[in-house]
MDAnalysis code that builds the backbone (N, CA, C; Angstrom):
import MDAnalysis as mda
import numpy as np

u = mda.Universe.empty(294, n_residues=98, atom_resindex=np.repeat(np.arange(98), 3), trajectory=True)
u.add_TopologyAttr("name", ["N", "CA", "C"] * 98)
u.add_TopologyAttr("resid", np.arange(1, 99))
u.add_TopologyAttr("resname", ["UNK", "UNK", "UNK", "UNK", "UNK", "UNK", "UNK", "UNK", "UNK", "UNK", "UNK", "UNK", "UNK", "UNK", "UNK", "UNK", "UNK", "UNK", "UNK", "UNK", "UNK", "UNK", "UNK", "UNK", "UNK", "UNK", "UNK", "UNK", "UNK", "UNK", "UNK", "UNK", "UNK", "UNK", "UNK", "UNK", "UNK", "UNK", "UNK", "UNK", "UNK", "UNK", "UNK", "UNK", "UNK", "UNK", "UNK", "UNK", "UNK", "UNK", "UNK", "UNK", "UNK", "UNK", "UNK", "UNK", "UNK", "UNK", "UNK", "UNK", "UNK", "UNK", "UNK", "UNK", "UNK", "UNK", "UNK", "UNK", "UNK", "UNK", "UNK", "UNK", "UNK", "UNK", "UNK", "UNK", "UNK", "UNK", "UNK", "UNK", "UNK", "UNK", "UNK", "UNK", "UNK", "UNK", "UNK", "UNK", "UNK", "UNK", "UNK", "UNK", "UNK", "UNK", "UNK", "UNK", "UNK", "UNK"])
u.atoms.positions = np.array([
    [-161.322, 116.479, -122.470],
    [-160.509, 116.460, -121.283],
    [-160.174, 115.015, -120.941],
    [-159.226, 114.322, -120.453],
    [-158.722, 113.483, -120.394],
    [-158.272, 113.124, -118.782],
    [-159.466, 112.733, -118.243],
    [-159.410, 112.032, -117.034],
    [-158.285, 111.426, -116.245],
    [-158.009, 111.338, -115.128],
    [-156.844, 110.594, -114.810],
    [-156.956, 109.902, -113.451],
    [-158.048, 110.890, -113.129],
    [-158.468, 109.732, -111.620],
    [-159.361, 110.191, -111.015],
    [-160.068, 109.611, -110.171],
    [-161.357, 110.148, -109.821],
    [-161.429, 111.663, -109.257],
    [-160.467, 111.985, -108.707],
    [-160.729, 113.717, -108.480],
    [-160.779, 114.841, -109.742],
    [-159.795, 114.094, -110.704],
    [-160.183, 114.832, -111.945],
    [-161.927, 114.346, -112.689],
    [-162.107, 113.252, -112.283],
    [-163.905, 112.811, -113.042],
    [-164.490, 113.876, -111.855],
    [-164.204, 113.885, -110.930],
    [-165.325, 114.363, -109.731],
    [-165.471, 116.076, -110.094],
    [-164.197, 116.569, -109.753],
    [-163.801, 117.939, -110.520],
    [-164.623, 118.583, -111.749],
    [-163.840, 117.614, -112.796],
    [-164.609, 118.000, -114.048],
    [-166.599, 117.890, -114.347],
    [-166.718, 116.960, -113.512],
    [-167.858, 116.622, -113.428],
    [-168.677, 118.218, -112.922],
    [-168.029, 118.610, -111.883],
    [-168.511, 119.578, -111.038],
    [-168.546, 121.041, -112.204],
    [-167.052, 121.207, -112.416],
    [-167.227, 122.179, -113.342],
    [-168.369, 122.398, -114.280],
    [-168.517, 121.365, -114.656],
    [-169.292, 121.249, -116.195],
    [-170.473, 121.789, -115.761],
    [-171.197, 121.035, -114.421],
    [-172.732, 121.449, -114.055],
    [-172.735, 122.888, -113.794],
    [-171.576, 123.453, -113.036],
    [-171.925, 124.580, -112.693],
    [-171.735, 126.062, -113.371],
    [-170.735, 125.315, -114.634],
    [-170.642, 126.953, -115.500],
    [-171.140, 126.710, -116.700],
    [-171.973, 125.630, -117.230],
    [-172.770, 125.545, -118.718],
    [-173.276, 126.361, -118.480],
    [-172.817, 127.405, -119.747],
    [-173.773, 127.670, -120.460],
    [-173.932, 129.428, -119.805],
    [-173.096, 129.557, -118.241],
    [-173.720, 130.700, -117.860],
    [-172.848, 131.643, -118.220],
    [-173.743, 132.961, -117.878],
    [-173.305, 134.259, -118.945],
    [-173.052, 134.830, -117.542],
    [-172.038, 135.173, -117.266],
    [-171.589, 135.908, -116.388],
    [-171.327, 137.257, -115.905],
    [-171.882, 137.628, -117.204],
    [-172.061, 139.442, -117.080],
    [-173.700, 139.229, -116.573],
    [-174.316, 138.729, -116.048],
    [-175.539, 138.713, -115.903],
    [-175.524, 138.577, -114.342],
    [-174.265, 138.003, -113.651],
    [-174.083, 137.714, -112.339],
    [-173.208, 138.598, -112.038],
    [-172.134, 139.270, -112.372],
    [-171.125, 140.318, -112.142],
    [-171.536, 141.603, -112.872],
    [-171.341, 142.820, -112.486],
    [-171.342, 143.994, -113.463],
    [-169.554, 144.101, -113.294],
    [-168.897, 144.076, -112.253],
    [-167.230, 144.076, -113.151],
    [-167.434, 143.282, -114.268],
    [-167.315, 142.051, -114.084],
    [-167.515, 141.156, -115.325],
    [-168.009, 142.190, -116.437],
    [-169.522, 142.638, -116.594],
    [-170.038, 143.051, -117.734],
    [-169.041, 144.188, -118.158],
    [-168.714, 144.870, -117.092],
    [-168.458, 146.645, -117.482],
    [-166.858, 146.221, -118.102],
    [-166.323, 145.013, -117.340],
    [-164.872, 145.149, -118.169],
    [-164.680, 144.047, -119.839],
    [-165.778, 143.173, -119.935],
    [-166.015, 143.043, -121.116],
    [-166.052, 143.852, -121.898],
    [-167.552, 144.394, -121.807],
    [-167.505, 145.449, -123.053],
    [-166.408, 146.818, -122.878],
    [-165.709, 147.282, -121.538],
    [-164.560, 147.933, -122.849],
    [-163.517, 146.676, -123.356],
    [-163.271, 145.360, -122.759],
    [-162.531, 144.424, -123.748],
    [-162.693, 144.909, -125.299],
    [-164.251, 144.774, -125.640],
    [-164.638, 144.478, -127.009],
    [-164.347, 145.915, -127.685],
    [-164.439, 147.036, -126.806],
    [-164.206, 148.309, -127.699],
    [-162.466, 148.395, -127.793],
    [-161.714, 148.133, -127.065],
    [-160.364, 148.309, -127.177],
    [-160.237, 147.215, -128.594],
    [-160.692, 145.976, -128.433],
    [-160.387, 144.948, -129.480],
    [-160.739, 145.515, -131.052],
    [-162.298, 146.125, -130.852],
    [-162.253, 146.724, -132.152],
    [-161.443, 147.826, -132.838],
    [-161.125, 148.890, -131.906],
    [-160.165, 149.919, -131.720],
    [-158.528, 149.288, -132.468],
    [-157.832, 148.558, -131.922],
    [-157.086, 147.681, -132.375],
    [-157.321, 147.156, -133.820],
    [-158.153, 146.393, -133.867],
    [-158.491, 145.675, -134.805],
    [-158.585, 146.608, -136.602],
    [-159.533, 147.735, -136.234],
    [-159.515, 148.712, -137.334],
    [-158.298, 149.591, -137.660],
    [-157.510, 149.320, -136.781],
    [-155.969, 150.133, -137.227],
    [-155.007, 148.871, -137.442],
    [-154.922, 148.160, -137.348],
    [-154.512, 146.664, -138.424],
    [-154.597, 146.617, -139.583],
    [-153.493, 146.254, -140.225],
    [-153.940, 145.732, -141.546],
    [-154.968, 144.199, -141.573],
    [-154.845, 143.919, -142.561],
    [-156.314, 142.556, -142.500],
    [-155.268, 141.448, -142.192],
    [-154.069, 141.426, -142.490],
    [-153.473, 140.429, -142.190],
    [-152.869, 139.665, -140.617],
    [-152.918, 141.059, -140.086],
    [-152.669, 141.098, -138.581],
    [-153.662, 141.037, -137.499],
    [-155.096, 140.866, -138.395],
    [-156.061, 141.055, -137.634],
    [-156.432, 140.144, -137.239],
    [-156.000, 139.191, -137.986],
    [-156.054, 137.478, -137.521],
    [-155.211, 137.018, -136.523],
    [-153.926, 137.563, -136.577],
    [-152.884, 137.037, -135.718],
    [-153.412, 138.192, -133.961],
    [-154.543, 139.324, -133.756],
    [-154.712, 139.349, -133.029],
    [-156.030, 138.747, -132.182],
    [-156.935, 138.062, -133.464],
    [-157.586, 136.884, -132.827],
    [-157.351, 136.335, -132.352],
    [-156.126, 135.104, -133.003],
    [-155.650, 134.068, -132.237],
    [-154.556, 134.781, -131.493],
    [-153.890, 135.365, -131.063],
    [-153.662, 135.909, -129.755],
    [-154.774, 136.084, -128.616],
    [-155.630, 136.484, -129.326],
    [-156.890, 136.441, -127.918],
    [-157.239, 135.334, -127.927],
    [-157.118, 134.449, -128.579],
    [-157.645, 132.888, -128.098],
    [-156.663, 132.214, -127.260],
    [-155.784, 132.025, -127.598],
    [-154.759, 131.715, -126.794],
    [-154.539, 132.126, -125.742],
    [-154.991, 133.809, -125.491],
    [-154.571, 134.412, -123.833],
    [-155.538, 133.789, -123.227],
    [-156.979, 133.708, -123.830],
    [-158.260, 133.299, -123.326],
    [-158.381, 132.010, -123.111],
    [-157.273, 130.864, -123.579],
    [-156.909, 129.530, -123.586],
    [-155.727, 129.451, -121.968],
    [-155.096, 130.399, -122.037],
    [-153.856, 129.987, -120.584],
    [-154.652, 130.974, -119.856],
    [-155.687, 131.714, -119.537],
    [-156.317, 132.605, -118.419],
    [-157.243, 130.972, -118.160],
    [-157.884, 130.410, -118.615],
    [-159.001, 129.303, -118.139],
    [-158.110, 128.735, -117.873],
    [-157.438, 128.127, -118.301],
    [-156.228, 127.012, -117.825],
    [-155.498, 127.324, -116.549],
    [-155.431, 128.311, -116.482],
    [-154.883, 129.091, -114.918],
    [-156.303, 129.126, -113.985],
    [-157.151, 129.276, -114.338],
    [-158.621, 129.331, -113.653],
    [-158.877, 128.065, -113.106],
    [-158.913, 127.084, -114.399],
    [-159.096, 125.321, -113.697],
    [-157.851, 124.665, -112.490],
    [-156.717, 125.373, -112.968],
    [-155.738, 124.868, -111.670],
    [-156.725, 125.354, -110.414],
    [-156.546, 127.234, -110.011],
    [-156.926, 127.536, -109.094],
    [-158.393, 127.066, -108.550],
    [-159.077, 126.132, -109.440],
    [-160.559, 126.069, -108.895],
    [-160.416, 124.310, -108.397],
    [-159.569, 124.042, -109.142],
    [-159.279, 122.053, -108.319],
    [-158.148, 122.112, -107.009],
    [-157.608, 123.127, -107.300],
    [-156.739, 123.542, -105.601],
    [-157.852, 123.719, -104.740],
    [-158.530, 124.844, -105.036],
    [-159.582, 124.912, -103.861],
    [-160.020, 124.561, -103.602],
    [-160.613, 123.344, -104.533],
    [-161.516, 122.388, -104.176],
    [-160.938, 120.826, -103.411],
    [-159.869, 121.102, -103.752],
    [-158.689, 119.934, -102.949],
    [-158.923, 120.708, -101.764],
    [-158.654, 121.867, -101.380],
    [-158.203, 122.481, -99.994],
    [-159.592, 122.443, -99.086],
    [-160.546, 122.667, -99.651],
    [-162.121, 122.575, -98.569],
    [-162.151, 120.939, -98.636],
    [-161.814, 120.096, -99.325],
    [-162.100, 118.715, -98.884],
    [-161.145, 118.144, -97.788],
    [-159.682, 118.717, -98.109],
    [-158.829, 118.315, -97.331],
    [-159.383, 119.179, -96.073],
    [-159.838, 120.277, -95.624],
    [-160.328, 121.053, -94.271],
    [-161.389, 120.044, -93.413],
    [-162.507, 119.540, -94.669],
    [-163.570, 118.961, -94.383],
    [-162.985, 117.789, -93.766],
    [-162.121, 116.916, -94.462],
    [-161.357, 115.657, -93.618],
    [-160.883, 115.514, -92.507],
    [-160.252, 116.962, -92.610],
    [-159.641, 117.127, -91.068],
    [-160.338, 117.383, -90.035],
    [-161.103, 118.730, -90.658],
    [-162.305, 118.697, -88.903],
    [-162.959, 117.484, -89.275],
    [-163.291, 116.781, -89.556],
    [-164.453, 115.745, -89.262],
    [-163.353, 114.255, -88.431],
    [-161.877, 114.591, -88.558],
    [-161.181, 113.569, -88.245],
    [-160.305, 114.326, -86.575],
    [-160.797, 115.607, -86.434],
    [-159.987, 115.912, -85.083],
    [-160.713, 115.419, -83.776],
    [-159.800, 115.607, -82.819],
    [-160.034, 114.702, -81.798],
    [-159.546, 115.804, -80.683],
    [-159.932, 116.596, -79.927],
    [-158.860, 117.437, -78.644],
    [-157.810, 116.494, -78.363],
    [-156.678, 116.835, -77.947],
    [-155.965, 116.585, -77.283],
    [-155.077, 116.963, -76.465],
    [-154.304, 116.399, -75.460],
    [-154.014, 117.396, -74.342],
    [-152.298, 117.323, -74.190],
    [-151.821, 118.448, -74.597],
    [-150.542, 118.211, -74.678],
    [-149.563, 118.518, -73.904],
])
């Protein structure tokens, strides 16, 4: 990943600690229950393929599984822009009387 300024080091930094490594069907049962039918539809698919196409629906799943995270990291550095920018503001309001 290729840094560009400290909210992306701070960001990435954050990411990294908090999803190494974790298995997330272990914290969600949607998660688990819609994995594994993922994997039965994929095999399902996969055995009515010829061998040559079976590759091109790998890397199709890598790739969807490449722009779904990539859509995930936008929405998770927005949010994390948006509670800092909240945090700035209440800690910077003042009443005033208009």
């Amino acid at each position: 990943m290729m840094i560009k300024n400290v909210f992306d080091s701070l960001v990435g930094t954050m990411e990294h600690e908090n999803l190494a490594g974790l298995d997330l069907g272990k914290y969600s049962s949607e998660y688990y229950y819609a994995n594994e039918k993922v994997l039965v539809y994929q095999r399902k698919i996969k055995s009515a393929l010829p061998v040559e196409l079976q590759e091109t629906l790998v890397d199709l799943d890598d790739e969807y599984n490449c722009m779904m995270t990539s859509g995930m990291d936008v929405y998770y550095r927005q949010g994390f822009s948006d509670a800092v920018r909240l945090i700035m503001e209440t800690m910077s309001w003042s009443p005033t009387r208009s």
